[in-house]
C-alpha positions as CSV (number, residue, x, y, z in Angstrom):
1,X,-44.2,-90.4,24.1
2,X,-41.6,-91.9,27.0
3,X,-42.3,-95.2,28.2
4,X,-40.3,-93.6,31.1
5,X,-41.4,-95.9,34.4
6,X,-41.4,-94.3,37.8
7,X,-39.5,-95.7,40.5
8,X,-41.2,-93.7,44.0
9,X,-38.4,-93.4,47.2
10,X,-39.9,-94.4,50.5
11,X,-41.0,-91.0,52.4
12,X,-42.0,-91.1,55.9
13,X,-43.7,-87.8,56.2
14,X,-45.1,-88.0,59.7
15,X,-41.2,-88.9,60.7
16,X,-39.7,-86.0,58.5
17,X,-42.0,-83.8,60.3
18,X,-41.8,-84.9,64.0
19,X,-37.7,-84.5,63.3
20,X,-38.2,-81.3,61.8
21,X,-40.4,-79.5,64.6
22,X,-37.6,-79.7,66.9
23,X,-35.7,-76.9,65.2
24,X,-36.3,-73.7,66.6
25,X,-39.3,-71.5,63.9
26,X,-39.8,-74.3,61.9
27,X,-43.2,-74.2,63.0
28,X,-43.9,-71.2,62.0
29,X,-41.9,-71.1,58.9
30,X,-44.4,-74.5,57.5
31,X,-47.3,-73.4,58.8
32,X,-46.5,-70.3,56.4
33,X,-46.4,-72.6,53.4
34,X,-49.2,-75.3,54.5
35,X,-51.1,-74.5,51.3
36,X,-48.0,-74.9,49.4
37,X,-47.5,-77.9,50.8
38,X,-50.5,-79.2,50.3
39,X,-50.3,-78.7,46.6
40,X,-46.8,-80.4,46.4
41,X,-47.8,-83.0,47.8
42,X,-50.7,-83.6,45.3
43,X,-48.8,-83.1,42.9
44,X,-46.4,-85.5,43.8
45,X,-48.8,-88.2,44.6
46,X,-50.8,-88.0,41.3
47,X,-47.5,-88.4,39.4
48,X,-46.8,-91.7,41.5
49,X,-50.3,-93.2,41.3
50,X,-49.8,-92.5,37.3
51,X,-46.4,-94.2,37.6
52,X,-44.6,-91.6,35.8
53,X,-41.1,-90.0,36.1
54,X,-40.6,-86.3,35.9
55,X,-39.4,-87.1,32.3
56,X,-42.5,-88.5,31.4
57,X,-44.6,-85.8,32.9
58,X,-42.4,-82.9,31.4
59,X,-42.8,-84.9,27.9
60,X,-46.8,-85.1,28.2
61,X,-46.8,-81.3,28.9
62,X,-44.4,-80.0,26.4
63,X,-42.1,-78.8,29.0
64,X,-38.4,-79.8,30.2
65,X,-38.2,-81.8,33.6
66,X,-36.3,-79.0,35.3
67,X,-39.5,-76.9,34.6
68,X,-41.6,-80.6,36.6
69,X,-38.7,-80.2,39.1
70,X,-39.6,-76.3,40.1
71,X,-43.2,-77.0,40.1
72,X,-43.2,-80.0,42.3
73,X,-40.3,-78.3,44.7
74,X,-41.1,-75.6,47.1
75,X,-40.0,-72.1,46.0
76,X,-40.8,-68.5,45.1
77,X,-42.1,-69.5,41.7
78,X,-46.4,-69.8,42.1
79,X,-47.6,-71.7,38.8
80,X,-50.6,-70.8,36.8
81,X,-53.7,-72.2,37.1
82,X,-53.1,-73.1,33.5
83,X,-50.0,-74.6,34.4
84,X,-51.7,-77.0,37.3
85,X,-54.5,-78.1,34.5
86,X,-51.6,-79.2,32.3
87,X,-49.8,-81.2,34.9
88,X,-52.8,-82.7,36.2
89,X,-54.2,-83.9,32.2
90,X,-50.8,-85.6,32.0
91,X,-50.6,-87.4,35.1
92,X,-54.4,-88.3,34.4
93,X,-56.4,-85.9,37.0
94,X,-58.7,-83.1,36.7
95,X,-58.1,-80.1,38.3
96,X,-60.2,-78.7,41.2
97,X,-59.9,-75.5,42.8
98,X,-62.3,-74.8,45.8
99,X,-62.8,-72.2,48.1
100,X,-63.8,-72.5,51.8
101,X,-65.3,-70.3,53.7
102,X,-62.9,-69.6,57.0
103,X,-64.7,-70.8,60.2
């Protein structure tokens, strides 16, 4: 296994987004993809509390890190649940799926 070490880039996400809502149906367009989103950032998060690079991650799931790289980027591609277990056992999380009943 990689010894690969993960270097994070400074993201403010609160100023990303207040920049971002001043374009005309971008509202709309990520409130469409809040769950999404959601997951992304999870993902994303996990793999920097873990410390790993995308390398690291690809090499712990048997994958290539362009494969990493489409499931931690927004897209049309929806992974597996099996996918999401794998990802999650090699940045060193379990996986939880809930559903919650709509107010």
């Amino acid at each position: 296994m990689s010894d690969l070490k993960h270097s994070p880039v400074r993201h403010d996400h609160k100023a990303f987004l207040e920049k971002a809502r001043t374009r005309k149906g971008f509202d709309e367009a990520y409130d469409a993809l809040e769950l999404e989103c959601q997951v992304i950032d999870q993902l994303l998060k996990a793999r920097a509390r873990a410390g790993l690079t995308q390398d690291a991650v690809a090499e712990r799931m048997g994958t290539t890190k362009s494969a990493v790289s489409r499931l931690e980027g927004a897209g049309k591609h929806s992974p597996s649940l099996g996918t999401l277990r794998r990802y999650a056992q090699a940045v060193g999380c379990d996986l939880q799926v809930r559903l919650i009943p709509q107010k």
